[in-house]
N, C-alpha and C positions, 0 to 999 in steps of 0.2 A: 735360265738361271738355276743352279742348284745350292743348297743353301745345308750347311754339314754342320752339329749341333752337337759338342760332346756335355756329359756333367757325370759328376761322381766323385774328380778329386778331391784332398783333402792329406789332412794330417793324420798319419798313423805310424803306430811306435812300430820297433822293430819285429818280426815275425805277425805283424798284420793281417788284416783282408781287406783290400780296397774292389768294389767292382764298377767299372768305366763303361757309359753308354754311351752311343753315338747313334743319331737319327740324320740321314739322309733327307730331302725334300725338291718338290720343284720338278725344273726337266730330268726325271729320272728315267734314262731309258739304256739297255743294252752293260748292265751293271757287270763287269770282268771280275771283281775282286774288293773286297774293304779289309782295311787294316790299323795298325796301331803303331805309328812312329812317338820316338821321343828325343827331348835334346835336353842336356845337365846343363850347364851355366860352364862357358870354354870350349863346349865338345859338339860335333858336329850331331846333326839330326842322323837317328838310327832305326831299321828297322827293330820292332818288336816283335808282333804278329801280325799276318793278313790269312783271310779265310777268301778262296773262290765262291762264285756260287752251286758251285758244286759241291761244297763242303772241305774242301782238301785245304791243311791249313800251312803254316810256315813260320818256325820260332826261331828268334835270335840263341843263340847255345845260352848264353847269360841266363834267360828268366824257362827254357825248355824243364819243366815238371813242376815248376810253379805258377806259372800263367794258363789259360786257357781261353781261347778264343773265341767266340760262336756268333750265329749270326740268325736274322731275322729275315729272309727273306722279301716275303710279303710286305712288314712292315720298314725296311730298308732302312734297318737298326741292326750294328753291330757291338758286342759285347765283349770288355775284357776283365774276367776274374783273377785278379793279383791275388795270391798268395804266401806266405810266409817273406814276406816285404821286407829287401834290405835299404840301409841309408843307402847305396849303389842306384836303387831304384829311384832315388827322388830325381826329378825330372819335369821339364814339363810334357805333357803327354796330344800325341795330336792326331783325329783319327782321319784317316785319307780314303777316298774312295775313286776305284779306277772307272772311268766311262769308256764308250768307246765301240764301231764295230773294228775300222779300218786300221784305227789309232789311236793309242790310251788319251784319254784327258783327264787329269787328276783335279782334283776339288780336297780343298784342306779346311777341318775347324780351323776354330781359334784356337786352340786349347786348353788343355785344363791340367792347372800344378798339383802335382803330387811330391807329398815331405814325405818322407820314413827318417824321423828321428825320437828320441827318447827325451 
């Protein structure tokens, strides 16, 4: 069982800072990737960012120079630093982590809402 934990949402006005954690737990073994999807209310689930373990990361164009993604290795916590937050950004946000040697198995929070309004 792996058990995937984000917190940090919340409400923030426009040109904000929100920063999103995510803890892994459990059967963690052979970790490919952690990342950061979200979905508005109508609109389909989107990549944000995901970071390998090797560090190499991957940004939606929409949030590329305002977001930033990093990661925790060891502690198998992933981090995302929102920046200058548009109402665009509100969403709910959900962080995914890939397992896997032969073949990915994804594991998803629950998530957690994020508002950008005034």
């Amino acid at each position: 069982q792996v058990q995937v934990v984000e917190s940090g949402g919340g409400l923030v006005q426009p040109g904000g800072s929100l920063r999103l954690s995510c803890v892994a737990s459990g059967s963690i073994y052979s970790i490919r990737d952690m990342g950061w999807y979200r979905q508005a209310p109508g609109k389909q689930r989107e990549l944000v960012a995901s970071i390998t373990s090797g560090g190499s990361t991957n940004y939606a164009d929409s949030v590329k120079g305002r977001f930033t993604i990093s990661r925790d290795n060891a502690k198998y916590t992933v981090f995302l630093q929102m920046n200058s937050l548009k109402p665009d950004d509100t969403a709910v946000y959900y962080c995914n982590v890939g397992l896997g040697v032969f073949r990915r198995y994804d594991h998803w929070g629950q998530g957690t809402q994020v508002t950008v309004s005034s």
